[in-house]
Each structure stands twice: as C-alpha cells, then as structure tokens.
Predicted model as a PDB file, atoms N, CA, C, CB and O in Angstrom, pLDDT in the B-factor column:
MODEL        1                                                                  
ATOM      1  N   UNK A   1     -63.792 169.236 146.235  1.00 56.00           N  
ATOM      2  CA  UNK A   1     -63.597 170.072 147.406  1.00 56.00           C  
ATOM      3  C   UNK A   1     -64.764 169.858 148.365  1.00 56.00           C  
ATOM      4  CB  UNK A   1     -63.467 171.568 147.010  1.00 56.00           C  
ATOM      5  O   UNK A   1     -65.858 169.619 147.853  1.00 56.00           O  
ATOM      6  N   UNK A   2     -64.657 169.919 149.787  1.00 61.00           N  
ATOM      7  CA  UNK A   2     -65.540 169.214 150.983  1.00 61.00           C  
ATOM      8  C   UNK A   2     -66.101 170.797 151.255  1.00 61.00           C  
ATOM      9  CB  UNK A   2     -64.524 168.208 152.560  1.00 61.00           C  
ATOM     10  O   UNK A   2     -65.450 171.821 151.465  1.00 61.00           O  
ATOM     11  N   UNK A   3     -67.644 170.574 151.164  1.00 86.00           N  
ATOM     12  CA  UNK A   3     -68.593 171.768 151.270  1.00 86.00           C  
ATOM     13  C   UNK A   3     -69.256 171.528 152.827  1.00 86.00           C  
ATOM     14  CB  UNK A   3     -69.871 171.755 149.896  1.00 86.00           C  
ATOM     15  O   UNK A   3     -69.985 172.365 153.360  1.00 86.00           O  
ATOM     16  N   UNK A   4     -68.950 170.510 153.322  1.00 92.00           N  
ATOM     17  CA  UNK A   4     -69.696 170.724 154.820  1.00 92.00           C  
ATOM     18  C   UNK A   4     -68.113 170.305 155.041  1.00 92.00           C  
ATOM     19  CB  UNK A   4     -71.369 169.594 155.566  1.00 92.00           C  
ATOM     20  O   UNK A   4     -67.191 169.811 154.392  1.00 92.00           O  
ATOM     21  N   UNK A   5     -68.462 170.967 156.768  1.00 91.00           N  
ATOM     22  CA  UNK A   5     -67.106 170.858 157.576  1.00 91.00           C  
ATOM     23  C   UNK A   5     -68.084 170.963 159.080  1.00 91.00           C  
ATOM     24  CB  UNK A   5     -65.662 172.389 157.201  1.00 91.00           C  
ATOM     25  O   UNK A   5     -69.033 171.687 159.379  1.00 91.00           O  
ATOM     26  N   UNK A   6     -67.453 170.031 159.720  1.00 93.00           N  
ATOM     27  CA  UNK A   6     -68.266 169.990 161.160  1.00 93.00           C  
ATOM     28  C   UNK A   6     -67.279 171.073 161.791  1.00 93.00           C  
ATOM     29  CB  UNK A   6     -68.338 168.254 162.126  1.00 93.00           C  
ATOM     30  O   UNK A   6     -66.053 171.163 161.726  1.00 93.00           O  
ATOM     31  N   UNK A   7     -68.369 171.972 162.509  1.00 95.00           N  
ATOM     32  CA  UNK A   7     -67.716 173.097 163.484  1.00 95.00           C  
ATOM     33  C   UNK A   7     -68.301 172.276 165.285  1.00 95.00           C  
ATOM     34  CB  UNK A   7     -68.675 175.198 162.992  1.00 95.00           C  
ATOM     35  O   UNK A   7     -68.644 171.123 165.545  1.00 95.00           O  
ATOM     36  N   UNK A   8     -68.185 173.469 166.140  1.00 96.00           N  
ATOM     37  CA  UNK A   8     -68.600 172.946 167.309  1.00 96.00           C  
ATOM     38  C   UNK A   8     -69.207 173.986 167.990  1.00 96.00           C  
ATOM     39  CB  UNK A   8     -67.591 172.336 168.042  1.00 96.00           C  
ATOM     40  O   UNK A   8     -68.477 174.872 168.433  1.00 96.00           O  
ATOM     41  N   UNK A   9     -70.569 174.058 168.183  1.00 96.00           N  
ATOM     42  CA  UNK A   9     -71.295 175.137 168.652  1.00 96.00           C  
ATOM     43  C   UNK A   9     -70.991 175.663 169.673  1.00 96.00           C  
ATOM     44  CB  UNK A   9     -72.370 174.950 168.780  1.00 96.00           C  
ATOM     45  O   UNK A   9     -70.844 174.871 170.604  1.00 96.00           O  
ATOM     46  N   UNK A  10     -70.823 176.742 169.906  1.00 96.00           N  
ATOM     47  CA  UNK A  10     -70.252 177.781 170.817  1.00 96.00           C  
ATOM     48  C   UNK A  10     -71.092 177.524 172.078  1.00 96.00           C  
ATOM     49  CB  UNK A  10     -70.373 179.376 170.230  1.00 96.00           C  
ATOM     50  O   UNK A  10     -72.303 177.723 172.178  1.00 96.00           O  
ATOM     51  N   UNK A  11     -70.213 177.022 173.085  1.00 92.00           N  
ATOM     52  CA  UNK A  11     -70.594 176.817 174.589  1.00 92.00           C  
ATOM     53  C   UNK A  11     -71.573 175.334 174.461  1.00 92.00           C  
ATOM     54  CB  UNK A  11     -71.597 178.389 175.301  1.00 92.00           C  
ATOM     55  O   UNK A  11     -71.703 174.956 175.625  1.00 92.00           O  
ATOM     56  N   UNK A  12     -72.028 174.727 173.884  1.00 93.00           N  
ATOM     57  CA  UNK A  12     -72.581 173.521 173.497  1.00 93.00           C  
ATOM     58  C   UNK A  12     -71.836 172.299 173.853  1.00 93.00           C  
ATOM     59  CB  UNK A  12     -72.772 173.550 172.167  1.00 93.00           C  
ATOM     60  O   UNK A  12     -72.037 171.417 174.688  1.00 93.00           O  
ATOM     61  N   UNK A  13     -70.927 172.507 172.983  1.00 86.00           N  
ATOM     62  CA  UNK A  13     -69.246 171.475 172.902  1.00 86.00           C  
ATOM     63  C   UNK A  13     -70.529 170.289 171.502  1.00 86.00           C  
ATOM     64  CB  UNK A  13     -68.384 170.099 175.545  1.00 86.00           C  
ATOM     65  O   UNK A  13     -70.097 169.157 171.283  1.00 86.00           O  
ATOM     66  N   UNK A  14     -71.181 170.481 171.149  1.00 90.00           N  
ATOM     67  CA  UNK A  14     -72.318 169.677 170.067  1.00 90.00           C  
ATOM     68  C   UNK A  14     -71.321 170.286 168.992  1.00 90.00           C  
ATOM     69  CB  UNK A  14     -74.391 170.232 169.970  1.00 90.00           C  
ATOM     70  O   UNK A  14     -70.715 171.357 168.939  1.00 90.00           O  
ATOM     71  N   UNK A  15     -71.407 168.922 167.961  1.00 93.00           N  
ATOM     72  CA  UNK A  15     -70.750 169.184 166.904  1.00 93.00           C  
ATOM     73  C   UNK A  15     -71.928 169.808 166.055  1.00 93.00           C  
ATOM     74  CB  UNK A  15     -69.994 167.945 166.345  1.00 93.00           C  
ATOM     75  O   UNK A  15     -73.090 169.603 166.404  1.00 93.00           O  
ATOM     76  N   UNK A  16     -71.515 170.872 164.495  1.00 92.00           N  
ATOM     77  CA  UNK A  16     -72.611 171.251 164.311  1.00 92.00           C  
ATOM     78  C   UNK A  16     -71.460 171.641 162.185  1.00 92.00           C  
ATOM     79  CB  UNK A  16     -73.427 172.737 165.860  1.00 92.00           C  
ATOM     80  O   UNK A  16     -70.344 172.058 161.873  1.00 92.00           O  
ATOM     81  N   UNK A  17     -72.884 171.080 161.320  1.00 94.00           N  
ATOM     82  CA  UNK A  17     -72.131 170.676 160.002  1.00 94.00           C  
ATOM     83  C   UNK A  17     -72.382 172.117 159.326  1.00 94.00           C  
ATOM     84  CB  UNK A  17     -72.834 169.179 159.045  1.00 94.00           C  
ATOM     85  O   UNK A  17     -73.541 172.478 159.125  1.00 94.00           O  
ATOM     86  N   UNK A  18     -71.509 172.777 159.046  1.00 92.00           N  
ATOM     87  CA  UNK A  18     -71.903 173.458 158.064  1.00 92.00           C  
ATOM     88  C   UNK A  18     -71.818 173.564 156.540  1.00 92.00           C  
ATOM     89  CB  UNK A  18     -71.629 174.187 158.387  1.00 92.00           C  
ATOM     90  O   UNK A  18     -70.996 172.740 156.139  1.00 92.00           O  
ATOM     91  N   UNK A  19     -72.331 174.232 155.592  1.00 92.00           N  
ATOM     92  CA  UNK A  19     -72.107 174.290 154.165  1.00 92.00           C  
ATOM     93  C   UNK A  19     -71.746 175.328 154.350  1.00 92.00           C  
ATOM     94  CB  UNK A  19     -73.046 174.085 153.130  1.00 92.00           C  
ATOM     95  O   UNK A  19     -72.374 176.326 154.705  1.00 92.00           O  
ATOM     96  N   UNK A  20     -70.055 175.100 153.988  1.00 90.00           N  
ATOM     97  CA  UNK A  20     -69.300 176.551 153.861  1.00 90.00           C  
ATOM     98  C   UNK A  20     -69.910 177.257 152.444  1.00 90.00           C  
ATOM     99  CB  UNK A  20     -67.395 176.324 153.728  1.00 90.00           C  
ATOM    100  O   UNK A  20     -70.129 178.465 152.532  1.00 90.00           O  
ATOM    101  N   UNK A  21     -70.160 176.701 151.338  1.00 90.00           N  
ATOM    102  CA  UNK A  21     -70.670 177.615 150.316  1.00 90.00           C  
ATOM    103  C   UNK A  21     -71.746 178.030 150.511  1.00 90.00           C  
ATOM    104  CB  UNK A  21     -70.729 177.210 149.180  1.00 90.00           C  
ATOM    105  O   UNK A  21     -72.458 178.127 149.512  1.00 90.00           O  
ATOM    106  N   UNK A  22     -72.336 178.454 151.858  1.00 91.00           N  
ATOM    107  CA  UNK A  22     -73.414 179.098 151.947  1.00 91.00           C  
ATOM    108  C   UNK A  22     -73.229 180.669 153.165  1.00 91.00           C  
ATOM    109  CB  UNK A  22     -74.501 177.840 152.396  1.00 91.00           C  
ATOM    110  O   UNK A  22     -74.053 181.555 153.390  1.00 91.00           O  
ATOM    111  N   UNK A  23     -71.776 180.471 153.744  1.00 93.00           N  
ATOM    112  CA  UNK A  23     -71.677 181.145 154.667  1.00 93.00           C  
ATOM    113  C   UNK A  23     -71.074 182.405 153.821  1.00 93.00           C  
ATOM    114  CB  UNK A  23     -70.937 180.475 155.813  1.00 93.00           C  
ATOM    115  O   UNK A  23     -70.224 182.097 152.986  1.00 93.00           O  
ATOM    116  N   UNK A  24     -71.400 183.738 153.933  1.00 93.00           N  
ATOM    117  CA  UNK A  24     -71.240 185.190 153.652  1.00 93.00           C  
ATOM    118  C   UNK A  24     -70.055 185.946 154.279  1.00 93.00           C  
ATOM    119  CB  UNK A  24     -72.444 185.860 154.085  1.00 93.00           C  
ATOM    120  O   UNK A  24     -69.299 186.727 153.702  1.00 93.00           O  
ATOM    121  N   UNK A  25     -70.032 185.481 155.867  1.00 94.00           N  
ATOM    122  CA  UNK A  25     -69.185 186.594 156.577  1.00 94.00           C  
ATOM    123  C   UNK A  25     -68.971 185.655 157.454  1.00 94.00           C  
ATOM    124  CB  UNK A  25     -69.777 188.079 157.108  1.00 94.00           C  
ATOM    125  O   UNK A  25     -69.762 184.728 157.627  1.00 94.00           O  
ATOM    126  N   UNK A  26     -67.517 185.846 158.311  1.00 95.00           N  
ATOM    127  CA  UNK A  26     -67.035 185.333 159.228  1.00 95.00           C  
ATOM    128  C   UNK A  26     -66.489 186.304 159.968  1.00 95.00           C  
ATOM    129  CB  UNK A  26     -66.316 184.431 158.914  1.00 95.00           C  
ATOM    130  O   UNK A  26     -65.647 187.012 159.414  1.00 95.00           O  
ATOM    131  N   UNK A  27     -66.776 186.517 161.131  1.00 96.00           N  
ATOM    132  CA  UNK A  27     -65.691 187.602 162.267  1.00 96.00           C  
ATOM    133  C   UNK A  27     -65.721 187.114 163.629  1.00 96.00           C  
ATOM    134  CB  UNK A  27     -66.243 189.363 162.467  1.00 96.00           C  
ATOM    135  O   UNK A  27     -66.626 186.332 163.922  1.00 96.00           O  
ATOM    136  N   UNK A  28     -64.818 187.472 164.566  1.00 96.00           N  
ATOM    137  CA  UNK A  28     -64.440 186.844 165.293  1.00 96.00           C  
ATOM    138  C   UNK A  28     -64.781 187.527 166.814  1.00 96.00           C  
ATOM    139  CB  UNK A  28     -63.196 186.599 164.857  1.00 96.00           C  
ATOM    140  O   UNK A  28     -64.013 188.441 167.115  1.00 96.00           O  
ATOM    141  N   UNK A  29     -65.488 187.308 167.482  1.00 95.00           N  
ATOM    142  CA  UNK A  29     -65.784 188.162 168.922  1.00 95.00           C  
ATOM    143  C   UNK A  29     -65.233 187.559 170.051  1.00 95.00           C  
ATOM    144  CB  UNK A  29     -67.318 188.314 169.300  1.00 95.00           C  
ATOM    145  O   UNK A  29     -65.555 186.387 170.242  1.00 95.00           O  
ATOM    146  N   UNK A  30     -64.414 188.133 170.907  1.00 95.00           N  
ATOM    147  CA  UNK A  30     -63.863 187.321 171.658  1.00 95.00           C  
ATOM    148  C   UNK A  30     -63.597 185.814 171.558  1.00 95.00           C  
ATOM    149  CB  UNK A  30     -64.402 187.526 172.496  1.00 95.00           C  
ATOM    150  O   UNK A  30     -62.953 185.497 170.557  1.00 95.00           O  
ATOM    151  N   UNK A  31     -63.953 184.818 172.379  1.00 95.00           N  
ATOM    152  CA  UNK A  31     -63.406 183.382 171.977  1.00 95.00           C  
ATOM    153  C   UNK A  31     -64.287 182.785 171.091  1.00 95.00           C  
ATOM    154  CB  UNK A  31     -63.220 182.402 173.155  1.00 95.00           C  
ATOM    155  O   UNK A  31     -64.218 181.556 171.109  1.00 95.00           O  
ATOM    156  N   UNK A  32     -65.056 183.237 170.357  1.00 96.00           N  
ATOM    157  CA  UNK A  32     -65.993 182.960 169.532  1.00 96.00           C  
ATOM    158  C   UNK A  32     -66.113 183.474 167.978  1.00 96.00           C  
ATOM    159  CB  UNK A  32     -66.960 183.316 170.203  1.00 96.00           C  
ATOM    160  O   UNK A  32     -65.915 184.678 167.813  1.00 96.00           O  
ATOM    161  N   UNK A  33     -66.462 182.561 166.650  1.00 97.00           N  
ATOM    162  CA  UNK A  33     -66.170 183.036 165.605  1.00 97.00           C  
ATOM    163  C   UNK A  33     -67.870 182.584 165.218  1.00 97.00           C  
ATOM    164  CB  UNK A  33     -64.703 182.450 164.827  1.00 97.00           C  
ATOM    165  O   UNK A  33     -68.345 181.450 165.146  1.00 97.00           O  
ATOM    166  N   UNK A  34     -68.595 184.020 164.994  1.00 96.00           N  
ATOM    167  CA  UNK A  34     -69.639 184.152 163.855  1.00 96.00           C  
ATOM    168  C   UNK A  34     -70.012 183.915 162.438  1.00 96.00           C  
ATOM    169  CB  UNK A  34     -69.764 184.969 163.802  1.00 96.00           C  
ATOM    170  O   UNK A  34     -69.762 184.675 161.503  1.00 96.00           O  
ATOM    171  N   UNK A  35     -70.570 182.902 162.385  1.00 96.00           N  
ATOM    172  CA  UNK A  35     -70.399 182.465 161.339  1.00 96.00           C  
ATOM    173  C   UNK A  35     -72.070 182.770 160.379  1.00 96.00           C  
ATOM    174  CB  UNK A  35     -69.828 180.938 161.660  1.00 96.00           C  
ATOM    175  O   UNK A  35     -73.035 182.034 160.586  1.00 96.00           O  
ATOM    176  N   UNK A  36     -72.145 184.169 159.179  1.00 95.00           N  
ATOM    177  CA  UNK A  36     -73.470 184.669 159.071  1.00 95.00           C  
ATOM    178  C   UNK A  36     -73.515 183.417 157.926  1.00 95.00           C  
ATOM    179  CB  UNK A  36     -73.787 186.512 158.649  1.00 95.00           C  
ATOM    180  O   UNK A  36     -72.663 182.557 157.701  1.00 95.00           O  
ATOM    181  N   UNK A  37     -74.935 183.662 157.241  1.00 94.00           N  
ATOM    182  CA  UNK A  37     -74.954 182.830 156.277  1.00 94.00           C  
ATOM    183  C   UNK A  37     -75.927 183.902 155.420  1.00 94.00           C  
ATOM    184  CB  UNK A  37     -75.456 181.241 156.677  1.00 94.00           C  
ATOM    185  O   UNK A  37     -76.501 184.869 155.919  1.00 94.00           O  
ATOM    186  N   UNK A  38     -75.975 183.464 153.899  1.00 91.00           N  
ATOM    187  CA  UNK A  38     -76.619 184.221 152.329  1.00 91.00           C  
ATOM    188  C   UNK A  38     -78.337 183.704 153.197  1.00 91.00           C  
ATOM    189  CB  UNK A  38     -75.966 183.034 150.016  1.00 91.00           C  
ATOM    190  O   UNK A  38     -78.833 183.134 154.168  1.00 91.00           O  
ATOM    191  N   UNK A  39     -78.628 184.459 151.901  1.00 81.00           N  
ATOM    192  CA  UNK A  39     -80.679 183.764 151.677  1.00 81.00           C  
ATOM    193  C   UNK A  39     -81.017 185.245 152.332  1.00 81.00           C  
ATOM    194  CB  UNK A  39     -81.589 181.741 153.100  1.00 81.00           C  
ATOM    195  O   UNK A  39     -80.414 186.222 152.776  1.00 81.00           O  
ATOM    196  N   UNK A  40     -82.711 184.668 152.053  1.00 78.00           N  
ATOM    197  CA  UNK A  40     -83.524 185.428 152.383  1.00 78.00           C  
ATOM    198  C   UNK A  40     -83.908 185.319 153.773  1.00 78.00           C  
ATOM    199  CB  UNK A  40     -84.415 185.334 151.597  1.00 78.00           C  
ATOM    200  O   UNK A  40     -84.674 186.111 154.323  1.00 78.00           O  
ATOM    201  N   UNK A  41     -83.273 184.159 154.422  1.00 81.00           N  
ATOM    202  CA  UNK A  41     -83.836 184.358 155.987  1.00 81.00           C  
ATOM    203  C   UNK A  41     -82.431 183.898 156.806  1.00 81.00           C  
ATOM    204  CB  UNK A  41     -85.430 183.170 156.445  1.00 81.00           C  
ATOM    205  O   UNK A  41     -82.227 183.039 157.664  1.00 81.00           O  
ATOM    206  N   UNK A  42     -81.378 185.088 155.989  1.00 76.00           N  
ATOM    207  CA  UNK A  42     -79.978 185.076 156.729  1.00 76.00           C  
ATOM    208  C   UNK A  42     -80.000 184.597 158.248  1.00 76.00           C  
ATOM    209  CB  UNK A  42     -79.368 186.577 156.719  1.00 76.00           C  
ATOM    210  O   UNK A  42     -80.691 185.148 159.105  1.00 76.00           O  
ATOM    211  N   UNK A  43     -79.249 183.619 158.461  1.00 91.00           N  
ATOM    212  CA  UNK A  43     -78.555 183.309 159.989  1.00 91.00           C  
ATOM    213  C   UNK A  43     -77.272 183.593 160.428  1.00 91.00           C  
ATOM    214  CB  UNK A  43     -78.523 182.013 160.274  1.00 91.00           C  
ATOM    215  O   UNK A  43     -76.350 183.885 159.666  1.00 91.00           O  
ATOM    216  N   UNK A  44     -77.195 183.525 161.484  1.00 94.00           N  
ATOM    217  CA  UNK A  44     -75.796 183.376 161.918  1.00 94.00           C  
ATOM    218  C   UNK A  44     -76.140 182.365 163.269  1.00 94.00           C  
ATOM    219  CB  UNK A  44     -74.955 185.027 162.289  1.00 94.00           C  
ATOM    220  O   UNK A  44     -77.146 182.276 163.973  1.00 94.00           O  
ATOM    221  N   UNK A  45     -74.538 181.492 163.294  1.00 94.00           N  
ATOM    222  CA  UNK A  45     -74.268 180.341 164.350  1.00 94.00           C  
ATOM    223  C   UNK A  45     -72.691 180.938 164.949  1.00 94.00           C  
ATOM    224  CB  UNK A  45     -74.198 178.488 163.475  1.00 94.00           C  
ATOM    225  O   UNK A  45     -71.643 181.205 164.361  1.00 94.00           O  
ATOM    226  N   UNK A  46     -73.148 180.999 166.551  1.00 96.00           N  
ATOM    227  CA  UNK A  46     -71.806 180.922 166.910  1.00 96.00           C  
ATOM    228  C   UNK A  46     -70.787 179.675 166.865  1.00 96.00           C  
ATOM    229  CB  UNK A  46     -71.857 181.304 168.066  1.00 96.00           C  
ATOM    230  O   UNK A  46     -71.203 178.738 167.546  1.00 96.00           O  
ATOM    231  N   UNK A  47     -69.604 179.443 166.256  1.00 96.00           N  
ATOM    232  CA  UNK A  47     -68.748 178.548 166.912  1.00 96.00           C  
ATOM    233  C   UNK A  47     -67.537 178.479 167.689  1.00 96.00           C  
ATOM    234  CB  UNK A  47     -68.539 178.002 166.268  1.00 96.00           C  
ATOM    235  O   UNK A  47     -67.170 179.612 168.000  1.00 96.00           O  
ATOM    236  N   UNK A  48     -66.976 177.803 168.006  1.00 96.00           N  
ATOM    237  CA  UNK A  48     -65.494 177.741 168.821  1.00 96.00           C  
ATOM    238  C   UNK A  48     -64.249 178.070 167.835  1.00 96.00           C  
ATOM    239  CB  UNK A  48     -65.205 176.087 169.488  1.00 96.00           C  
ATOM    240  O   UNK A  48     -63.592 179.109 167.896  1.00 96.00           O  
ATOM    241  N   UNK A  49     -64.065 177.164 167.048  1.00 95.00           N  
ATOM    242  CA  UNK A  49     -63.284 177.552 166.179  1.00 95.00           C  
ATOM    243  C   UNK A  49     -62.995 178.948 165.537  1.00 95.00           C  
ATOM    244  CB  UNK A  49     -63.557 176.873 165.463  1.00 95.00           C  
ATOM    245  O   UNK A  49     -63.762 179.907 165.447  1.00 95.00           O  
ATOM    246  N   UNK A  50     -61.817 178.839 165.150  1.00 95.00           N  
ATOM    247  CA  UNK A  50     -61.031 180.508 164.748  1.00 95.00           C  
ATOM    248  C   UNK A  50     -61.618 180.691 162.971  1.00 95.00           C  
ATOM    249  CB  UNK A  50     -58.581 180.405 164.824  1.00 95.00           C  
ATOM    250  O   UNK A  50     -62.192 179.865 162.261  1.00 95.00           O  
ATOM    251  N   UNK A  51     -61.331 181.649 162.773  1.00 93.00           N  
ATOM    252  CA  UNK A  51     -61.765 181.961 160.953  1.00 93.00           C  
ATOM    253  C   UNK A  51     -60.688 180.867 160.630  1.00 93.00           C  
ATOM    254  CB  UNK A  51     -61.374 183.955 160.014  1.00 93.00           C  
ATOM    255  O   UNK A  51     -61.184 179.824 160.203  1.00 93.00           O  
ATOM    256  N   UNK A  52     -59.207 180.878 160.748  1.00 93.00           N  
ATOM    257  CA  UNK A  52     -58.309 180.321 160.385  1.00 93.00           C  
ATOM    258  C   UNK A  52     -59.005 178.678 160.491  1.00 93.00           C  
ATOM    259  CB  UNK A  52     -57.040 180.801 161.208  1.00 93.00           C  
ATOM    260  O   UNK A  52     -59.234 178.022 159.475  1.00 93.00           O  
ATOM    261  N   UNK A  53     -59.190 178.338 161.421  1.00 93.00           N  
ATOM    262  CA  UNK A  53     -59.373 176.476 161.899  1.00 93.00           C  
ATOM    263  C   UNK A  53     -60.405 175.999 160.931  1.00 93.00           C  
ATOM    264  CB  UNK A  53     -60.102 176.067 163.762  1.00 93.00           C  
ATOM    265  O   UNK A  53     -60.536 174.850 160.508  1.00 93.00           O  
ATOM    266  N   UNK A  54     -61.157 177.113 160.629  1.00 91.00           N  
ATOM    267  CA  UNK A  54     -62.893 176.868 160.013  1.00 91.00           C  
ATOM    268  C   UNK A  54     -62.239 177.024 158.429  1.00 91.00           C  
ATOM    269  CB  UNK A  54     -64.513 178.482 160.582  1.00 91.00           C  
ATOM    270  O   UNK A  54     -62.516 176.040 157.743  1.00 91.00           O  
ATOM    271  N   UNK A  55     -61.478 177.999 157.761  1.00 89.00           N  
ATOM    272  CA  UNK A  55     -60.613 177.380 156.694  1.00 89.00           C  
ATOM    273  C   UNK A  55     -59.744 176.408 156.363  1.00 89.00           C  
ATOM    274  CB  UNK A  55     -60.106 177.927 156.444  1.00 89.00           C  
ATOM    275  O   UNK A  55     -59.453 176.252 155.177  1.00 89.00           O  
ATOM    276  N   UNK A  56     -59.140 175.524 157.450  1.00 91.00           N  
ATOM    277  CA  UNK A  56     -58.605 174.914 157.284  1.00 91.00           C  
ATOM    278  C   UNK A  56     -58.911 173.589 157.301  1.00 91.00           C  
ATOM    279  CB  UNK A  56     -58.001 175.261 157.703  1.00 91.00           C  
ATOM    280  O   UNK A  56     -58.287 172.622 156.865  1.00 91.00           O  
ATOM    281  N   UNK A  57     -60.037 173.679 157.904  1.00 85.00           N  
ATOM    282  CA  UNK A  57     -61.154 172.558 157.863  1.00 85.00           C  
ATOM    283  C   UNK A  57     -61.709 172.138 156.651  1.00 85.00           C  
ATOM    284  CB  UNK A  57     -62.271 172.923 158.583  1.00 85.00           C  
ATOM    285  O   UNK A  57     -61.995 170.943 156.581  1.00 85.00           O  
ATOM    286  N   UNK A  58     -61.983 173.032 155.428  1.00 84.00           N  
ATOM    287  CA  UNK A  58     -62.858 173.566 154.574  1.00 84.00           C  
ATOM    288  C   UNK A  58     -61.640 173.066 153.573  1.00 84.00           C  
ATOM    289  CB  UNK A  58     -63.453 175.256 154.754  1.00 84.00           C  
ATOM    290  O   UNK A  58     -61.861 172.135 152.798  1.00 84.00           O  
ATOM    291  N   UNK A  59     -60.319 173.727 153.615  1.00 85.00           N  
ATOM    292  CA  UNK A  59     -59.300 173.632 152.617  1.00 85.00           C  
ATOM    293  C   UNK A  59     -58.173 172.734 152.700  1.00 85.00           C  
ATOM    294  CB  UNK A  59     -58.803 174.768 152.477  1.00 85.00           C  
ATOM    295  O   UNK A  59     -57.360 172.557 151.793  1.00 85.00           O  
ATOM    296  N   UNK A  60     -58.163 172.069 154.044  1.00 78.00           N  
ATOM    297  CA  UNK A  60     -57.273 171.214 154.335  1.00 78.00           C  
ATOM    298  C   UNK A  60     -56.357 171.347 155.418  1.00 78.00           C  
ATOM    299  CB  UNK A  60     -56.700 171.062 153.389  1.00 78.00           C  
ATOM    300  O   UNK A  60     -56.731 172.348 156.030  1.00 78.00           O  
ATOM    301  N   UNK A  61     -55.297 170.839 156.008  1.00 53.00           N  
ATOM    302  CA  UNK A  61     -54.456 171.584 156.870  1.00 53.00           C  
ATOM    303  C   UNK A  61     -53.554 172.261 156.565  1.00 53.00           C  
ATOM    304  CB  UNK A  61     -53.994 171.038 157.585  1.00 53.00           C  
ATOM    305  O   UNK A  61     -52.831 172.376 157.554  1.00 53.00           O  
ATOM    306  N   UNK A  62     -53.068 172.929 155.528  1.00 50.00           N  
ATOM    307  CA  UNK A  62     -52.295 173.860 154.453  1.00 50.00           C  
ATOM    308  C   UNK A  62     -52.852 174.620 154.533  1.00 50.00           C  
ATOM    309  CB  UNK A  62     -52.075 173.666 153.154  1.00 50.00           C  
ATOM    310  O   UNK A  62     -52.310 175.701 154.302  1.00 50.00           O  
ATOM    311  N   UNK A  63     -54.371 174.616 154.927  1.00 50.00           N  
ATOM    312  CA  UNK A  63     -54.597 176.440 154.976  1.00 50.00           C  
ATOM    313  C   UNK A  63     -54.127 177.170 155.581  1.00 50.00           C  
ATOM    314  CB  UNK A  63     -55.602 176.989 155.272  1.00 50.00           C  
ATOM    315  O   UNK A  63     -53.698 178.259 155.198  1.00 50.00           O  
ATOM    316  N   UNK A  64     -54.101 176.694 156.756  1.00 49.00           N  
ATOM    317  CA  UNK A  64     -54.283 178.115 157.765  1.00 49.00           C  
ATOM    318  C   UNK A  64     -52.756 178.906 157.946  1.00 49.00           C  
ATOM    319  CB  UNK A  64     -54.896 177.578 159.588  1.00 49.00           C  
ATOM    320  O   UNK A  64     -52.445 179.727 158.809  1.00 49.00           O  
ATOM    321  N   UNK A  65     -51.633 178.171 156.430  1.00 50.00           N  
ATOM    322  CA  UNK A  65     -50.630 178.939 156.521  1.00 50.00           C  
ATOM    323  C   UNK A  65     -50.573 180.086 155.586  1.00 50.00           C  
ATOM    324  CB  UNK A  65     -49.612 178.206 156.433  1.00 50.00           C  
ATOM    325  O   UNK A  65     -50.768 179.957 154.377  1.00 50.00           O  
ATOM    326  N   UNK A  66     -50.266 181.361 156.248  1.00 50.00           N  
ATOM    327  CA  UNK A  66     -49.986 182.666 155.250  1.00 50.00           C  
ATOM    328  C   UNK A  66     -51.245 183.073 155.285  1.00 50.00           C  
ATOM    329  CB  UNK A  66     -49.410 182.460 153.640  1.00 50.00           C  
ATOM    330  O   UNK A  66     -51.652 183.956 154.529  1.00 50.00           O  
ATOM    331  N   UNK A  67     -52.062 182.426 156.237  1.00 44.00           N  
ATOM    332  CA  UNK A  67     -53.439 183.658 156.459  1.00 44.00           C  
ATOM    333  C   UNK A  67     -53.622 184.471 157.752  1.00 44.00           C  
ATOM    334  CB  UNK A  67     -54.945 182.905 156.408  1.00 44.00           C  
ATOM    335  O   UNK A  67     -54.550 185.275 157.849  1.00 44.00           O  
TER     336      UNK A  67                                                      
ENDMDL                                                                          
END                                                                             
C-alpha cells in the first residue's frame, strides 16, 4: 500500500508529498482541505484536494466510492 501521495499546496499550485500514515485529521474549509499531522511538533498543510481525492489517491481510484 502507497504511504506518500503527492497533494498540491493550497494556492501554490507546487506539488507537495505527503505520508498519509502520519496525518491525524482531515477537514475541509471552504475550497481547501486541512491536512493536521501526529508528533510532538504537530503540523498542519493546506491542500486543494477534497478528503475524498486525498483517499483516493492513498487507496486507489475505488475509493472515493461510498464515501
């Protein structure tokens, strides 16, 4: 299973890799999806992509059905 998935930084249009097994929370603010991350010096990155696109990225293109 593919643990980085390139997202695209919010207002950037820069591609940007993440390790989904490190991200905690995902929610969605207007055209923009927050993406927090675990640890002791928690982040969060905005990207473009939807919760759905950023799973389906992660799980294949079969995800984003029935979510």
């Amino acid at each position: 299973m593919q643990l980085w998935i390139k997202c695209t930084r919010y207002g950037k249009a820069e591609p940007y890799y993440v390790n989904i097994s490190l991200v905690s929370g995902m929610s969605r603010e207007d055209d923009k999806t927050i993406l927090e991350f675990v640890g002791s010096n928690a982040q969060a990155i905005e990207v473009d992509e939807t919760p759905r696109e950023v799973l389906a990225l992660h799980l294949g293109a079969s995800a984003g059905h029935g979510v």
